[in-house]
KEVEX-131449 format. One record per residue (C-alpha): residue in three letters; x negated, y negated, z negated. Coordinates in Angstrom, 1 decimal, m for minus. Layout:
<sites>
[ALA,[X,Y,Z]]
...
</sites>
This chain:
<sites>
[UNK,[0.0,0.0,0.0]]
[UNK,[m1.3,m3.6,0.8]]
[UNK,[m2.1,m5.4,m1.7]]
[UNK,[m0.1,m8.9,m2.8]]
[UNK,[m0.9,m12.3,m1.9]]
[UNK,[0.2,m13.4,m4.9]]
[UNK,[0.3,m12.5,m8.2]]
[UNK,[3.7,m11.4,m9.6]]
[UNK,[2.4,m11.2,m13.5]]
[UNK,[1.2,m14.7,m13.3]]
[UNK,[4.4,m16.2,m11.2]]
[UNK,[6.2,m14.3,m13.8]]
[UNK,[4.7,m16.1,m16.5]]
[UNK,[4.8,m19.7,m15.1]]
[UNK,[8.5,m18.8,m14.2]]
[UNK,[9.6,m17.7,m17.9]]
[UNK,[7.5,m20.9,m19.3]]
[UNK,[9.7,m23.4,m16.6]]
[UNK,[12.8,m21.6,m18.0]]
[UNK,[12.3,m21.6,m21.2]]
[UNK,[11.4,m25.4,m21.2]]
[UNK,[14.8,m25.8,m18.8]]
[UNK,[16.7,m24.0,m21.5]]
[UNK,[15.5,m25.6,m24.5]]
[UNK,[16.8,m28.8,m22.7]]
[UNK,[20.0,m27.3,m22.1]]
[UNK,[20.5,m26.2,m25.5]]
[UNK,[18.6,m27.8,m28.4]]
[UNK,[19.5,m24.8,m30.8]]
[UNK,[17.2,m23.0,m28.8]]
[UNK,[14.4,m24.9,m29.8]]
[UNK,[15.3,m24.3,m33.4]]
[UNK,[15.9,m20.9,m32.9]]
[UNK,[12.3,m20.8,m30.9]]
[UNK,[10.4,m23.1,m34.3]]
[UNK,[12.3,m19.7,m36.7]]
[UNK,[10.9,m17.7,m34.6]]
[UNK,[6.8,m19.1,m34.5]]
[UNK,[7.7,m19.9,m38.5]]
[UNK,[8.8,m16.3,m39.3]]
[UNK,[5.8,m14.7,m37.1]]
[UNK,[3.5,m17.1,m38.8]]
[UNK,[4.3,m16.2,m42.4]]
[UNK,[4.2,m12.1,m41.7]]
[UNK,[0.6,m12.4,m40.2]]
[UNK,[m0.1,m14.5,m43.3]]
[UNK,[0.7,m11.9,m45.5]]
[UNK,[m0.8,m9.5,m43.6]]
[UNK,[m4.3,m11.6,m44.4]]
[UNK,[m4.2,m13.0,m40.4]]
[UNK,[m4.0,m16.0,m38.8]]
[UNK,[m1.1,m17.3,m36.7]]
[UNK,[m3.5,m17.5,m33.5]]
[UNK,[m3.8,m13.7,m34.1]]
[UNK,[0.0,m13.0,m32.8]]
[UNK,[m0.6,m10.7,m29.1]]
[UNK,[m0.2,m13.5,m26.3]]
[UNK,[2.8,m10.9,m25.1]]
[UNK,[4.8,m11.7,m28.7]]
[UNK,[4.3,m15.6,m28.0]]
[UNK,[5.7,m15.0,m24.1]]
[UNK,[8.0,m12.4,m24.7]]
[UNK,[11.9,m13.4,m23.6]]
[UNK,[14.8,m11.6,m22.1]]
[UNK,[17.8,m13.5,m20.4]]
[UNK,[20.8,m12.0,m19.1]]
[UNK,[23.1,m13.4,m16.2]]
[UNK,[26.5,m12.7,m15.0]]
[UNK,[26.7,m12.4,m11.4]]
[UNK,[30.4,m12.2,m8.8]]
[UNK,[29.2,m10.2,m5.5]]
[UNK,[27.0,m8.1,m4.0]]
[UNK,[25.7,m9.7,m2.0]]
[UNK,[24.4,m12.1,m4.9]]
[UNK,[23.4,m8.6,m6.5]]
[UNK,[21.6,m7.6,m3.8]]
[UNK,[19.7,m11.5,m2.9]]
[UNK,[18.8,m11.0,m7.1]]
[UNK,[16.8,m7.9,m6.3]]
[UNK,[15.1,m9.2,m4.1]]
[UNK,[13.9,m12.5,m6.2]]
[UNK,[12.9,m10.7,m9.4]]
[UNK,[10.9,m8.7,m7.0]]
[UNK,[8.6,m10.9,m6.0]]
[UNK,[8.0,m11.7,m10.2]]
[UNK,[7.2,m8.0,m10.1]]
[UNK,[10.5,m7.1,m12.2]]
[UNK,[12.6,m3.8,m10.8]]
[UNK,[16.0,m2.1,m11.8]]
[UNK,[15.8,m0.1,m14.9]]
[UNK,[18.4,1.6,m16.2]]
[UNK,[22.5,1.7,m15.8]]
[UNK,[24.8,0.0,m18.6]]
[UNK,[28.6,m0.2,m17.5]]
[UNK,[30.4,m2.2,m20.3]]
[UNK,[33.7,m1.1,m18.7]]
[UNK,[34.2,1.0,m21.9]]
[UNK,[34.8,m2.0,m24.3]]
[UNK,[36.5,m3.7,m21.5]]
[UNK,[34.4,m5.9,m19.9]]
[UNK,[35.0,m6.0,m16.5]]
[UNK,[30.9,m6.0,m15.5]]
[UNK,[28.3,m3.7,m15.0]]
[UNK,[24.9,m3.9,m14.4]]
[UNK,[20.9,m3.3,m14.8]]
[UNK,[17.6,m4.6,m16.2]]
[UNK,[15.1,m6.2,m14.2]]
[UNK,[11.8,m6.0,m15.5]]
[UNK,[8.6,m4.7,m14.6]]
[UNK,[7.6,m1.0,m14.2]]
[UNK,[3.9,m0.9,m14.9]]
[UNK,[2.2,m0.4,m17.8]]
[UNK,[m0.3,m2.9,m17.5]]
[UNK,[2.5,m5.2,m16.0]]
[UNK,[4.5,m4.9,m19.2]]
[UNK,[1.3,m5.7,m21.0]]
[UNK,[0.9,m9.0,m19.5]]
[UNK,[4.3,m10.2,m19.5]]
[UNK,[7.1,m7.9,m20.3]]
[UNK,[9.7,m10.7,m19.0]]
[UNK,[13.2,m8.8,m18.9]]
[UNK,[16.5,m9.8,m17.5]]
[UNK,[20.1,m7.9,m18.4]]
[UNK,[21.9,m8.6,m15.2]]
[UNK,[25.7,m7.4,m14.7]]
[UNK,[28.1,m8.0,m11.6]]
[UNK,[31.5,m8.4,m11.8]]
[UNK,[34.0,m5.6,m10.7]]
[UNK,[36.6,m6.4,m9.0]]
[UNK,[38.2,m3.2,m9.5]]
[UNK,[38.7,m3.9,m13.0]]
[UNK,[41.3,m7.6,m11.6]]
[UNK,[44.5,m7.7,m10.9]]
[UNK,[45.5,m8.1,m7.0]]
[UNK,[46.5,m11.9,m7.3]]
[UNK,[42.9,m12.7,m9.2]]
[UNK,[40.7,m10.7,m7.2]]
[UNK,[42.3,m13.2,m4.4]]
[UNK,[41.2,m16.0,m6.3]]
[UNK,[37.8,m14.7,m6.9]]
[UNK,[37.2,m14.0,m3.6]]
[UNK,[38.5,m17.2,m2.1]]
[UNK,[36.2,m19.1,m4.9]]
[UNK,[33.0,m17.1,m4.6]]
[UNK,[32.9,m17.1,m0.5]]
[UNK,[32.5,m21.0,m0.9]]
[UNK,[28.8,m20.4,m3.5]]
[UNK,[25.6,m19.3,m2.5]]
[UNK,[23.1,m19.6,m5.2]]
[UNK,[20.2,m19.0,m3.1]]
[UNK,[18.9,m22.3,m1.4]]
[UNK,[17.8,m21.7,2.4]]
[UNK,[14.3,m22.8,1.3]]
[UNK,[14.3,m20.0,m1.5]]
[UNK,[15.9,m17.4,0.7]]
[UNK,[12.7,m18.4,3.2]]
[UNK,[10.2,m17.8,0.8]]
[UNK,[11.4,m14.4,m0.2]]
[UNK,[11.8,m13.5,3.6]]
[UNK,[8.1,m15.1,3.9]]
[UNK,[7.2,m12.5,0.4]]
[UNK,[8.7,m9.7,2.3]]
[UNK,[7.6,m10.0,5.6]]
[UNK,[4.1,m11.3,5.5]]
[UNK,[2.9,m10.0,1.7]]
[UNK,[1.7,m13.4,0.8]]
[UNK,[2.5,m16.5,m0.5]]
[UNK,[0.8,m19.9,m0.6]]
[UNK,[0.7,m22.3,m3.8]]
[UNK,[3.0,m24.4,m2.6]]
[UNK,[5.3,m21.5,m1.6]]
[UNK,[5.1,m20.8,m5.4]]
[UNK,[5.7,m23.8,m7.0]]
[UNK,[8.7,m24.3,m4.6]]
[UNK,[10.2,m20.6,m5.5]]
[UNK,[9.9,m21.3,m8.9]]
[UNK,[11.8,m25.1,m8.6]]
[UNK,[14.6,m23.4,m6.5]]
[UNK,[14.3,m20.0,m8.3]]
[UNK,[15.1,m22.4,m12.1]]
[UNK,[18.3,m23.3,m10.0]]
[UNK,[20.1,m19.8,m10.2]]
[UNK,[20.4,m20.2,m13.8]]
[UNK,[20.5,m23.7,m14.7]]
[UNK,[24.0,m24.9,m16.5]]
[UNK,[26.3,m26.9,m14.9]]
[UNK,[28.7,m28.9,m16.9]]
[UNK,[31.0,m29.3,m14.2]]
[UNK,[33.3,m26.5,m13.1]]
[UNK,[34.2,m26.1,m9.0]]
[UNK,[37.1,m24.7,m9.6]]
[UNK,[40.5,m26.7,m11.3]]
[UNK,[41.9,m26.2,m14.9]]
[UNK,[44.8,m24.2,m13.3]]
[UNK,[42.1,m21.8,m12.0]]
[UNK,[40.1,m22.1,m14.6]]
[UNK,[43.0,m21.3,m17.4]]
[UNK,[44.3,m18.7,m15.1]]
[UNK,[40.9,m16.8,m14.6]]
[UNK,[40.4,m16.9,m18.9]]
[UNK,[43.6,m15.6,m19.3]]
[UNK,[42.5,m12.5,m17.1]]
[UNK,[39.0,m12.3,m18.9]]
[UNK,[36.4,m14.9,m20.3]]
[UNK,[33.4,m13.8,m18.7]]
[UNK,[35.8,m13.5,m15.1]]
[UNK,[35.7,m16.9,m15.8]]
[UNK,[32.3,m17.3,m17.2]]
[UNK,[31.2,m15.9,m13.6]]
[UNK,[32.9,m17.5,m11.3]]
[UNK,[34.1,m20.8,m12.0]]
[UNK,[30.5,m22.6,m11.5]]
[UNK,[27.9,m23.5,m9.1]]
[UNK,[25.1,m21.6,m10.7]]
[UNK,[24.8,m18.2,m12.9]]
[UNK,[23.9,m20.0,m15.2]]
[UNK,[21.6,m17.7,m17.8]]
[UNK,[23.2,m17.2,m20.9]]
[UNK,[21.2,m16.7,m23.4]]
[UNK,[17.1,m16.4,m23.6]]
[UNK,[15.7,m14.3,m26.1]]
[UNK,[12.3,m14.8,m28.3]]
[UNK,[11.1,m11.4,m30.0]]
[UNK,[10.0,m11.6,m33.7]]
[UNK,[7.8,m9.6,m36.2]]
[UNK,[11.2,m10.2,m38.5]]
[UNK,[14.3,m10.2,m37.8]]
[UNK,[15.8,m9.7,m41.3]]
[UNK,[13.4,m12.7,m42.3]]
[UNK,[14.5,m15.1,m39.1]]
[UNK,[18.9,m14.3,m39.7]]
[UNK,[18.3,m15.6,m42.9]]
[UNK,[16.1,m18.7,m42.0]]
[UNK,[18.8,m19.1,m39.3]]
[UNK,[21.9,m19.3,m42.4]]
[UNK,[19.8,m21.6,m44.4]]
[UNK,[19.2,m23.8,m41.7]]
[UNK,[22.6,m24.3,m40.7]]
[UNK,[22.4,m22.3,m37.1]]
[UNK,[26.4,m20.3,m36.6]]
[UNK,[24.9,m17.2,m37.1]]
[UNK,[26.2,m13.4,m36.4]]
[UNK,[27.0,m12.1,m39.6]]
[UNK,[25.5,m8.4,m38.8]]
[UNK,[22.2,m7.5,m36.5]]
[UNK,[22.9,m5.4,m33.9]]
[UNK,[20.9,m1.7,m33.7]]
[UNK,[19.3,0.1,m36.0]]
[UNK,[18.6,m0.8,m39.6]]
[UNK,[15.6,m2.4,m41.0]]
[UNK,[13.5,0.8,m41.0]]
[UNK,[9.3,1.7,m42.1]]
[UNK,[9.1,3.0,m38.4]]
[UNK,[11.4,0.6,m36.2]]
[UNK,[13.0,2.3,m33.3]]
[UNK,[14.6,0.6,m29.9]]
[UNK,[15.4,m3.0,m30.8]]
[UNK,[17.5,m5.0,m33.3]]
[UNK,[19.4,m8.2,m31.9]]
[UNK,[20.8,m11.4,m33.7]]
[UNK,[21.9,m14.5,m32.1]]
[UNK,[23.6,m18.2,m33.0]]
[UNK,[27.4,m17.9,m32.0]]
[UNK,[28.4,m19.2,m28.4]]
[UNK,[28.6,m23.2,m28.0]]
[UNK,[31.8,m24.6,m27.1]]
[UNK,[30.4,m27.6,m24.1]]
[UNK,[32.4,m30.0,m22.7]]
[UNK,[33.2,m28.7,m18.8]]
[UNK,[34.5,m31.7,m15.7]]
[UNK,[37.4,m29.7,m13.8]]
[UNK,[38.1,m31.9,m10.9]]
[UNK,[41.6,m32.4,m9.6]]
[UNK,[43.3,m32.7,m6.5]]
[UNK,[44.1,m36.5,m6.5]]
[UNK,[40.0,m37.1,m7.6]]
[UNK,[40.6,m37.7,m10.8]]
[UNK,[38.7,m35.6,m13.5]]
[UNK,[40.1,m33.9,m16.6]]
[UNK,[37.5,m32.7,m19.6]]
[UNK,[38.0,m29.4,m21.0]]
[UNK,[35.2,m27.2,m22.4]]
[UNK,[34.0,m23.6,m22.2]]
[UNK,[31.9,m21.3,m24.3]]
[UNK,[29.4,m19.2,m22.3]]
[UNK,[26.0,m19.8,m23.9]]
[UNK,[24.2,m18.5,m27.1]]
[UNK,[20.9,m18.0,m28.9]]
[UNK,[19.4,m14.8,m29.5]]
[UNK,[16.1,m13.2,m31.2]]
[UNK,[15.4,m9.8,m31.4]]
[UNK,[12.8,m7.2,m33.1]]
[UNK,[11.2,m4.3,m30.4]]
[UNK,[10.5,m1.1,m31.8]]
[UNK,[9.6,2.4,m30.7]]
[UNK,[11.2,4.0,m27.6]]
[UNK,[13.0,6.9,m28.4]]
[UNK,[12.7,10.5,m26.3]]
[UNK,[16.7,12.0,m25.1]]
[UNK,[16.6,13.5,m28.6]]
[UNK,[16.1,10.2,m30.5]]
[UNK,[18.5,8.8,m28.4]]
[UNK,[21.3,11.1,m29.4]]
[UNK,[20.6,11.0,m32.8]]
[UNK,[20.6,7.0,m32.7]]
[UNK,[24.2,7.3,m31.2]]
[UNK,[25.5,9.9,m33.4]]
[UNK,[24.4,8.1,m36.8]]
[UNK,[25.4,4.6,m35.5]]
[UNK,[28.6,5.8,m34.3]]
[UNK,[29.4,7.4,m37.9]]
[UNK,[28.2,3.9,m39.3]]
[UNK,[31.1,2.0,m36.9]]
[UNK,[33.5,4.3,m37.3]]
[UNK,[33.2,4.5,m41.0]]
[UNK,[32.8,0.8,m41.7]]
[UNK,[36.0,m0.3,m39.9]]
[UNK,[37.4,m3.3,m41.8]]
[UNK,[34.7,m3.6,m44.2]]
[UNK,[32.5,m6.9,m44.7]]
[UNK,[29.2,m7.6,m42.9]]
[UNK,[27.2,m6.9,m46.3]]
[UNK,[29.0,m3.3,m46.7]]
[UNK,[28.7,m2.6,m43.3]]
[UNK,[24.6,m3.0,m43.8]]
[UNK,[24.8,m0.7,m46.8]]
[UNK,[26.8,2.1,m44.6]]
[UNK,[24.3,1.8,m41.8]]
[UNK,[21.1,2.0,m44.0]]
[UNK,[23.1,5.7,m45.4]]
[UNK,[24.0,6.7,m42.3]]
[UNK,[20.4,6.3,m41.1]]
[UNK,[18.8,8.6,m43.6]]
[UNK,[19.4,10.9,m41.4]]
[UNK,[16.9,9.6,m39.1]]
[UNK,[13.1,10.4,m40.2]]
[UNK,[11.4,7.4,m41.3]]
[UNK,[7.4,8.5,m40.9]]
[UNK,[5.1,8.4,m37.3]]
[UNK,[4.2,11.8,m37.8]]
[UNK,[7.9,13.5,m38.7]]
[UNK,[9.4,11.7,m35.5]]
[UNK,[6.2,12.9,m33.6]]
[UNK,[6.8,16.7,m34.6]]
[UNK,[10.6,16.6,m34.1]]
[UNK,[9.9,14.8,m30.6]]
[UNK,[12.1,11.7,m31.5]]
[UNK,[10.0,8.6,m30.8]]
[UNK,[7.3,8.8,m27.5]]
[UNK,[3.9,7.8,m28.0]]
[UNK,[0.8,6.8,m26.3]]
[UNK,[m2.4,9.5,m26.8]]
[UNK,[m6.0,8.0,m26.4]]
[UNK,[m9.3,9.6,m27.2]]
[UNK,[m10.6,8.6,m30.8]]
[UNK,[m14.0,7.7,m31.2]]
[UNK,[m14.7,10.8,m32.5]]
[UNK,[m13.4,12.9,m30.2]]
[UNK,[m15.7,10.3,m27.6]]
[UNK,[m18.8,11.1,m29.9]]
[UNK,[m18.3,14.8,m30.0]]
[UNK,[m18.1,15.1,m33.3]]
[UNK,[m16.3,17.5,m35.3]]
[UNK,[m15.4,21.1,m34.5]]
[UNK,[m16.2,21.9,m31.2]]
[UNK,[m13.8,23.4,m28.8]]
[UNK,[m13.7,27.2,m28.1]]
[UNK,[m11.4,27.4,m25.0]]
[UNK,[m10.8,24.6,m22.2]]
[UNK,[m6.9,25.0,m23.3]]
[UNK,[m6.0,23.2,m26.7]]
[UNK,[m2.8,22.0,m28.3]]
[UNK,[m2.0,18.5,m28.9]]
[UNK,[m1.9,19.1,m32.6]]
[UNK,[m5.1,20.7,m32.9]]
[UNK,[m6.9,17.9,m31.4]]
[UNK,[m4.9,15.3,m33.5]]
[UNK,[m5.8,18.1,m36.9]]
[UNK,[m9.7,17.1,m35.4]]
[UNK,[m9.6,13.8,m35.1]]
[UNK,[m10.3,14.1,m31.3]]
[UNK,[m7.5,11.9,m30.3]]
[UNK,[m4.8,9.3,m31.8]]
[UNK,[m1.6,8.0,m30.8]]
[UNK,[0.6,4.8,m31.4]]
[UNK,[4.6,4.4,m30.5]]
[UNK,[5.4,3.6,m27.1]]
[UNK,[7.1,0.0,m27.5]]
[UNK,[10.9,0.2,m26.0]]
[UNK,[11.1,m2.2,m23.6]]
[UNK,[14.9,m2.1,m22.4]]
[UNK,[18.7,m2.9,m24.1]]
[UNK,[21.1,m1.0,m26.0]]
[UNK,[24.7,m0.4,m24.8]]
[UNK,[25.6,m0.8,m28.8]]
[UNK,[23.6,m3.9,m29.2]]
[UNK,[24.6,m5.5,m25.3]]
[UNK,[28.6,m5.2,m26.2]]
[UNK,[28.2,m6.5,m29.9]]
[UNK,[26.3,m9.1,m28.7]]
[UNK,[29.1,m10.2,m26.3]]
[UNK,[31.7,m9.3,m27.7]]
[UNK,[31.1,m10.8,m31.0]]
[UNK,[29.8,m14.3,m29.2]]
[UNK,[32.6,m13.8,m26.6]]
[UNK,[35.8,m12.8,m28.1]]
[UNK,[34.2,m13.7,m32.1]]
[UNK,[34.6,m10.9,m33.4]]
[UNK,[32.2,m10.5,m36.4]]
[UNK,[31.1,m6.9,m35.7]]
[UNK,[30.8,m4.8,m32.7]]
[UNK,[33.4,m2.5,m32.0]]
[UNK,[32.3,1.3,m31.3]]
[UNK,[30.9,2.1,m27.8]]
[UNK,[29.7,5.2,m26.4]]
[UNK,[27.0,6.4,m23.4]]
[UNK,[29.1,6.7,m20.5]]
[UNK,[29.0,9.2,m17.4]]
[UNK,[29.8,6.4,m14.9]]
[UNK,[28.5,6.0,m11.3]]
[UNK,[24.8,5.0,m11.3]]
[UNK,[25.2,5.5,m7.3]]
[UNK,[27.3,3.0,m6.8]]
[UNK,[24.9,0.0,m8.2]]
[UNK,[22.6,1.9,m6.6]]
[UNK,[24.2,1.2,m3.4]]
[UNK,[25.1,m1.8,m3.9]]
[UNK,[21.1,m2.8,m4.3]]
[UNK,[19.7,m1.1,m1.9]]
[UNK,[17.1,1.3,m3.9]]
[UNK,[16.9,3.7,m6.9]]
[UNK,[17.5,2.6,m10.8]]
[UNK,[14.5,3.6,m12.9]]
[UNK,[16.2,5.9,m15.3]]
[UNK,[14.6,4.2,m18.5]]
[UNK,[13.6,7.5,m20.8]]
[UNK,[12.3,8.9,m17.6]]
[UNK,[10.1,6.1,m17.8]]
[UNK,[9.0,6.4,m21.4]]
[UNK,[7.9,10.2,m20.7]]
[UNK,[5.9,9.2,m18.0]]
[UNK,[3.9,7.1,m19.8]]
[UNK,[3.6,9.6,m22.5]]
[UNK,[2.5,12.2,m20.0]]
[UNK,[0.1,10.0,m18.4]]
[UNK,[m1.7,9.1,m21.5]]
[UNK,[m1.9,12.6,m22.3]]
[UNK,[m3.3,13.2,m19.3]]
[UNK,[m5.8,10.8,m19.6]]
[UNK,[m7.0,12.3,m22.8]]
[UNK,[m7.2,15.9,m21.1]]
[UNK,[m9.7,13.9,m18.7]]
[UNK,[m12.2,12.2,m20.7]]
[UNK,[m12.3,15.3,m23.3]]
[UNK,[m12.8,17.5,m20.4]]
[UNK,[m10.1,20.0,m21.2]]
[UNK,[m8.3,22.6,m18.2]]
[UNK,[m5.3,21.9,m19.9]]
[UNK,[m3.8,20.1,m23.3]]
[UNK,[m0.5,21.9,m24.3]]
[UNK,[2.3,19.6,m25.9]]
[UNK,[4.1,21.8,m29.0]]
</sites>
């Protein structure tokens, strides 16, 4: 394959610093919630004897967005933008099963070294229009024709990506200035308060979608060494904070990711009118999240995860926030808390390297050229560390709407779903990167990499 002309992990990087500084101008609380976020980090490394300046460049970076798109053909113009950034479909979450009327992927990037870089991630959903009424899907169609989110200058420069492999520096700086265009807000709407009411009544993200000139990103997320630490420095500095983290419960070995945000801001929208005139109204759409990253877990982790959360939700039903904690932490002593336990019962993946041990030579020397992982972990030959999950939950992605969306203070239950991967597929053109697939890759691969510098036939995983 030819190489790039450009570099997608450093475009990545100047494109999520030009959002986030677009955001925080949008939305002040972000900034606040950004300031937590650097006050929180600061204070763990302190007590961990470091200094701030010591936090992994990626932790400073680190943001996921989401957006809400209306067709396919913006679904499949959205592929082909994150592309050039280096980001690719990974994984499949249909949130038809709380009744949301979207479905959708995660663009992000695929490579290891990529993700080490700038693990930049966005939660993308289209609307279904199987999921409207005849009458709306009318109006959505006859409103959405009329948009195009994709300047002709930006759609040139992707063409120009695709077709010659290479892009010049002002080809970047002007993909990034239309690219920031996609998601900026716009306070007024380009549709009238009759449509408007009419599409809300149907659903508030129909309307979210497609009553404005932009898909306009809806929240950007900072990660945090401490979530429990920033939700509370969010309540004690006044921020309209979820009452319950979404995810897993504050745990010795964190697993998958735990999400908080501020509530959705109600902001003052222009409908126009047919006579000229304009009338104010205003629409909640946007919010500020933070979240914690832990380890990915294997198919087996994952099913445990569901089962014990599922209890938790199902158990907890009308029950304050506070309670609710409590029945989650129970519920999740169920789930072993110790590296080496969710090693052995293959619940969390891990990255292998050679210790320096095993690159001296030292120890007990090996009698066969075919070894077992353990042994050479019982000799000190190699070492592992979890595999950080780099993609969304279904449980956290609906409570995180649905309680900004339709304020409800706790997310109802949701399960995995058997749904048609195929058809997004379709829709975009190219296979979705099944996400645990992914994880046992790099597991594999750093296994194998192990077998290679130890100069083993074969290492066998127990």
């Amino acid at each position: 394959m030819q190489p790039l002309g450009w570099n997608p992990d450093d475009l990545r990087t100047k494109f999520t610093e030009a959002l986030s500084d677009m955001y925080r101008a949008e939305v002040p609380l972000y900034g606040d919630l950004v300031q937590i976020v650097r006050d929180v980090d600061s204070s763990v490394l302190k007590a961990q004897g470091k200094h701030p300046e010591e936090l992994a460049f990626r932790n400073q970076l680190e943001r996921h967005g989401a957006i809400r798109l209306g067709t396919k053909d913006e679904m499949r113009m959205i592929k082909r933008l994150f592309a050039v950034l280096g980001m690719h479909p990974v994984g499949y979450y249909d949130l038809k099963i709380v009744g949301f009327p979207i479905y959708g992927t995660a663009f992000r990037p695929v490579d290891a070294d990529a993700l080490s870089k700038n693990p930049f991630r966005v939660f993308t959903t289209l609307l279904r229009k199987d999921m409207l009424c005849s009458d709306i899907r009318e109006t959505v169609d006859s409103i959405l024709s009329r948009r195009n989110l994709f300047t002709p200058r930006l759609s040139k420069i992707i063409d120009h990506a695709e077709n010659h492999n290479t892009l010049s520096a002002q080809q970047v700086d002007n993909f990034i200035t239309d690219a920031l265009k996609i998601f900026k807000w716009h306070s007024k709407s380009t549709v009238s308060i009759d449509d408007y009411l009419k599409l809300k009544a149907e659903h508030t993200i129909v309307a979210d979608i497609v009553c404005f000139p932009s898909a306009h990103i809806n929240h950007l997320t900072p990660r945090t060494l401490d979530i429990d630490h920033v939700q509370q420095e969010m309540i004690r500095r006044g921020l309209p904070t979820k009452e319950v983290i979404e995810g897993p419960p504050e745990r010795q070995c964190p697993i998958l990711l735990r999400q908080t945000s501020f509530k959705a801001l109600e902001e003052r929208v222009d409908f126009a009118t047919g006579d000229g005139q304009v009338i104010r109204g205003t629409h909640a759409a946007r919010f500020g999240e933070v979240e914690q990253r832990g380890a990915a877990v294997t198919r087996k982790g994952r099913e445990l995860y569901n089962q014990l959360h599922s209890f938790a939700v199902q158990t907890a039903t009308n029950v304050s926030s506070h309670k609710f904690s409590d029945i989650l932490h129970n519920s999740f002593r169920k789930f072993p808390d110790t590296w080496e336990e969710l090693r052995v019962r293959g619940l969390v993946y891990f990255h292998y390297s050679v210790s320096q041990t095993g690159r001296d030579g030292v120890g007990e020397r090996m009698l066969t050229s075919r070894v077992s992982l353990t042994r050479l972990l019982q000799l000190g030959h190699i070492e592992y560390e979890p595999i950080t999950y780099e993609d969304f939950l279904p449980f956290s992605a609906a409570g995180i709407f649905r309680s900004n969306l339709l304020d409800h203070s706790m997310a109802l239950p949701i399960q995995e779903t058997v749904s048609s991967t195929a058809e997004l597929e379709s829709i975009l053109g190219c296979t979705i990167l099944d996400e645990i697939d992914f994880y046992q890759h790099l597991q594999d691969d750093s296994i194998e990499l192990c077998r290679k510098e130890l100069g083993l036939e074969k290492i066998m995983q127990d």
